[in-house]
N, C-alpha and C positions, 0 to 999 in steps of 0.2 A: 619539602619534597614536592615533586610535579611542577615548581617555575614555569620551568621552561613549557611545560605540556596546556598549564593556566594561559601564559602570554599566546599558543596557539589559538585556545579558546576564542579569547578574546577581540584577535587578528579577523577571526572566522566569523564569529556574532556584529565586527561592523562591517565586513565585508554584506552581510544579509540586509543589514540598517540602511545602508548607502547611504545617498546623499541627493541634495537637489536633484543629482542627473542620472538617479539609481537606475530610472524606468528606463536609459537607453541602453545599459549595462545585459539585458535580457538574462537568458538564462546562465551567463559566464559568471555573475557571482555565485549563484549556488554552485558551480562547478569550484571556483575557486575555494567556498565556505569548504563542502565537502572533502576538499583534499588538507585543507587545514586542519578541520576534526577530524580525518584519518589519521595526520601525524602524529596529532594531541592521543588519541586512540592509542596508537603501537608506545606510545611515551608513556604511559601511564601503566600497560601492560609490561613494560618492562621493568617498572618500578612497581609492580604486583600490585598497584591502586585498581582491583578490579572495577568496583562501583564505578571511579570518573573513565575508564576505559568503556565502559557499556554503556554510559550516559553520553560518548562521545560517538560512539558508531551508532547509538541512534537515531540523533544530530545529523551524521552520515545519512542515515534511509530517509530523514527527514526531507533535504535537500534533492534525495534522488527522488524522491515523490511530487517534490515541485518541478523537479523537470521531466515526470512521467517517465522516466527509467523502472519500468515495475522489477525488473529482473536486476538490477542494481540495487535497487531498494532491497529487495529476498534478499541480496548476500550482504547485505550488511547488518540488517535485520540477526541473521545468522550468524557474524561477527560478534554481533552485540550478548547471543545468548552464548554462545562459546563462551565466551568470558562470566554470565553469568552465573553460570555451573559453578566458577568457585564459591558461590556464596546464597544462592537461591534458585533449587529446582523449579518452585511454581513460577518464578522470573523469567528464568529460561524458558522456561515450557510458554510462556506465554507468547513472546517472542519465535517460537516455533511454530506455533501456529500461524504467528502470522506469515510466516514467512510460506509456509503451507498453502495458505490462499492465494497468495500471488506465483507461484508457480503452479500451482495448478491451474489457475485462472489463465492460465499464460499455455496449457496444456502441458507442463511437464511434469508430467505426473510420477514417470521414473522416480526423481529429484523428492518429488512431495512424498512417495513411500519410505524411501532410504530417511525422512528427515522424520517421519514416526515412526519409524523402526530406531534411530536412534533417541526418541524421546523415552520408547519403550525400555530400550536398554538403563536409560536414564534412574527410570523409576525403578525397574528390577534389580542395579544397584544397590536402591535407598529401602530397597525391600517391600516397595507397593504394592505386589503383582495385582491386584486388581485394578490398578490404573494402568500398569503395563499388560495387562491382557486387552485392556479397552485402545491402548494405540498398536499393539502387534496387529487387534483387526483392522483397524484402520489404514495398515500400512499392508496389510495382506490384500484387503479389498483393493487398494491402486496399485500392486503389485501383480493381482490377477489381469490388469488391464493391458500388461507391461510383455511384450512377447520373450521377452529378455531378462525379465524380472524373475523366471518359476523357480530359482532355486531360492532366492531369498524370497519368496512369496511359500515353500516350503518349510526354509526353516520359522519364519515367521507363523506358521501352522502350530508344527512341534513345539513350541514355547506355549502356542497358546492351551493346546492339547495338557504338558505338562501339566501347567497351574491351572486350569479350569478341574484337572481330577483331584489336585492336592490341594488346591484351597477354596473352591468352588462348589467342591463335591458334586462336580456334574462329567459323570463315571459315561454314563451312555454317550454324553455329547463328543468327550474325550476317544472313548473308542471307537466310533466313527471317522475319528481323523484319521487317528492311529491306522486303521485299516486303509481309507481309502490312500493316504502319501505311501504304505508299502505298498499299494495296485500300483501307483504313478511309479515307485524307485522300478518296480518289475518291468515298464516298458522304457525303462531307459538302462541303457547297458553299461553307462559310465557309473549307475548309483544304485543296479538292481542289488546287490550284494547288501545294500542298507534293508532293504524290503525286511529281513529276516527279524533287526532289531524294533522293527516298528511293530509288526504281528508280534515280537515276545512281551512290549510294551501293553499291547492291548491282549493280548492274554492274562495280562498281569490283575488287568481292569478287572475282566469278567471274575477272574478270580474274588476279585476285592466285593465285586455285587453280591458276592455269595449265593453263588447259581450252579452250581455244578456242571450239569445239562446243560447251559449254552457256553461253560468256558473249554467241554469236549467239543460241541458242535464248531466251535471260533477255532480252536486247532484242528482239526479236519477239515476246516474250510482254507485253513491257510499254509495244512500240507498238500491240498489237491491245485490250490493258485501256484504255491515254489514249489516244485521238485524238490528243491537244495534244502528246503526251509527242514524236513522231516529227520534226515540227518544231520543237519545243523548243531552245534551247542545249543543255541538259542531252542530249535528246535526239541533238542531232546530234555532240555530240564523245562521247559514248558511243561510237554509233554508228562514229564514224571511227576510233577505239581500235579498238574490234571488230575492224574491217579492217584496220588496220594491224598487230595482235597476227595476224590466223591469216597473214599474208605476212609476217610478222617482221620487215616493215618500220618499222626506229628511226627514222628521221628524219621518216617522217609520224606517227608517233605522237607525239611529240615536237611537230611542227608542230601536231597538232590538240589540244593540251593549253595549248601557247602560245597560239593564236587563242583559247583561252577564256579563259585568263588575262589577258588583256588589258583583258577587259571584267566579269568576275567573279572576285577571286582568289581562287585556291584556298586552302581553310584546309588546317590542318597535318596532318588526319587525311588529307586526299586525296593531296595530297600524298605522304605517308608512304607509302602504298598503291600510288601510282602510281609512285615511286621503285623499286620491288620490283617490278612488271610492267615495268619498263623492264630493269633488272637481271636480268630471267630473257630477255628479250630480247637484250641485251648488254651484259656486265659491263664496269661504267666504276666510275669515283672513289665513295668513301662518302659518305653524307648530311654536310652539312656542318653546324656548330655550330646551337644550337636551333631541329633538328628541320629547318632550310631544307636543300632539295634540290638540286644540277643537273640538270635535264631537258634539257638539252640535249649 
């Protein structure tokens, strides 16, 4: 298998060797090498040889590096991890980085965000999140930079907000996000409607710190910011949590979790969250297999 994709190799590695009169060849054989291990490249990938596919694009950046093509080199660099994903995240990831450097170095920093935000995704996949919260900031940090980047310099926020409260156990850091991306959804009117699920998120927090007093003060701060927010669903089982946590009353909290459930389910983060203010309420049976709750 891979012949033919080997004989490119091959074609490519004397193309770089040359010959007596290599030195007046200049930069056209790496040009030439290059396009060989490109073909060798798509050959191999077609015969799912990932390994000699990623060994050969970066062969590929090799060549663009001798002829100072930085931003040739990034995308093959980038070729090269594409392909490595089938078979080794830290491979890839490595290869992302670099490719990270040279776009950026080159200022495009657009490019160098979107390329850790998909590293992030990467890891969150394989289940890392604390390596994926470590590239969501890094790809939020040159995402803020980006006039054009603020909505994925948002969601890259919300990822990080999530898993810093559920597996970092850092509640306060979390609800600070949570609040300030619903201020930002309120002054844009194509996403202000989002504002409501960010404030029930971080209501959800205060709840979790087991504060009563500041998770009333958090809903009255975030029905005098929206209007909408107060009658909202979101708003109003907020709201009935609130009362139901400072009377310690289970069974209506419970109740006003199910009436929302009903009609919006809850996904697995709230869930999670609300399991845990119910439990400091009144300790009942553990979470049950993936990640489902009894709330009642």
């Amino acid at each position: 298998m891979g012949e033919a994709a080997r004989d490119l190799l091959s074609k490519a590695d004397k193309k770089l060797k040359g010959g007596l009169l290599s030195f007046l060849s200049g930069s056209s054989r790496y040009d030439e090498a290059c396009e060989l291990y490109q073909q060798a490249a798509n050959q191999f990938k077609l015969q799912k040889m990932w390994q000699d596919a990623a060994e050969a694009f970066i062969r590929c950046a090799h060549c663009q590096h001798q002829l100072q093509s930085a931003t040739e080199e990034a995308n093959f660099l980038m070729e090269a991890a594409s392909v490595m994903r089938k078979y080794s995240t830290s491979d890839a990831v490595e290869q992302y980085n670099k490719a990270v450097e040279l776009y950026s170095a080159a200022g495009r920093f657009a490019q160098s965000a979107k390329i850790l935000k998909q590293v992030a995704e990467l890891y969150e996949g394989d289940g890392d999140y604390e390596r994926a919260v470590q590239f969501y900031r890094r790809a939020a940090d040159l995402f803020e930079m980006d006039d054009y980047g603020k909505s994925q310099l948002t969601a890259c926020m919300l990822k990080i907000a999530e898993y810093i409260a559920r597996y970092e156990k850092k509640l306060e850091e979390a609800i600070q996000i949570f609040e300030k991306e619903g201020q930002k959804a309120l002054q844009n009117s194509l996403i202000q409607f989002g504002a409501k699920e960010h404030f029930l998120k971080a209501g959800i927090l205060h709840l979790a710190t087991n504060d009563a007093v500041n998770a009333k003060l958090a809903y009255e701060k975030y029905e005098a910011m929206d209007p909408r927010f107060g009658p909202s669903r979101e708003g109003q089982l907020l709201k009935a949590m609130v009362e139901a946590f400072e009377q310690n009353n289970v069974d209506q909290f419970v109740e006003a979790i199910h009436e929302y459930d009903t009609i919006t389910k809850l996904d697995a983060w709230k869930t999670h969250f609300l399991y845990n203010v119910k439990e400091q309420m009144a300790p009942s049976a553990p979470e049950g297999e993936g990640g489902e709750v009894d709330l009642t």
